[in-house]
N, C-alpha and C positions, 0 to 999 in steps of 0.2 A: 837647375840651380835655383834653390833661392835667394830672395834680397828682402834685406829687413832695412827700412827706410828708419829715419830719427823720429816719423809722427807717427810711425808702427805703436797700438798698445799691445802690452802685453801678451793679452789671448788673441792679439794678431800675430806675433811671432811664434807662440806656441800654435796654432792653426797653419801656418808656413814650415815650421818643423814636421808635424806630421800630416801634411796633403805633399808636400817638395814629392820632386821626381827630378829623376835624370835621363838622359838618353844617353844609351848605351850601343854601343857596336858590336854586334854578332858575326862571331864567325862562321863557315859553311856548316859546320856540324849543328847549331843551333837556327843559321836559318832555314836550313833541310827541315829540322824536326818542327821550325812555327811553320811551314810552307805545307809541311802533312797536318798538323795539327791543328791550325788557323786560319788555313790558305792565304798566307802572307808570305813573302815573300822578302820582306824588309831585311837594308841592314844596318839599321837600330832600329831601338826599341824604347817605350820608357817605362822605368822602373822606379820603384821609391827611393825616395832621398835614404831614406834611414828603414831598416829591419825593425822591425818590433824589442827586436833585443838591444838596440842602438838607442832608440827612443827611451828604454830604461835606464840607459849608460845616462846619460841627459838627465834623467829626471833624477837619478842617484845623487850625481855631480851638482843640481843645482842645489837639492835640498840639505848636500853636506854644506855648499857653499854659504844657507841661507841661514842654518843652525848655527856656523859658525862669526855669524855677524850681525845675528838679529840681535844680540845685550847692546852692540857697540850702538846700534842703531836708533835703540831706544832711549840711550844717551842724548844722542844727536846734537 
């Protein structure tokens, strides 16, 4: 999980978007395969917060959001 704090800057929370990780519970069928493959035995695991392809859902979303508000803003 992450946590973005209110004195987080900016390229602190984008640095917490993509380093996040989660821990995830493996079933037998997966910890079988990390216990051959890793000699781990665990069950969880941690994994990223976000895919590569989620990180772009992100980056999409923000940049419609910022196109949409940058006139109002230079109003201000």
């Amino acid at each position: 999980m992450i946590q973005i704090n209110d004195s987080d800057q900016p390229i602190e929370v984008a640095q917490k978007i993509v380093t996040g990780t989660k821990t995830v519970k493996l079933n037998s069928v997966q910890r079988a395969l990390r216990g051959v493959i890793v000699n781990d035995n665990s069950e969880e695991c941690e994994l990223d917060m976000f895919s590569l392809e989620e990180i772009k859902e992100i980056i999409d979303y923000l940049t419609i959001y910022y196109e949409a508000h940058k006139e109002g803003e230079a109003d201000g």
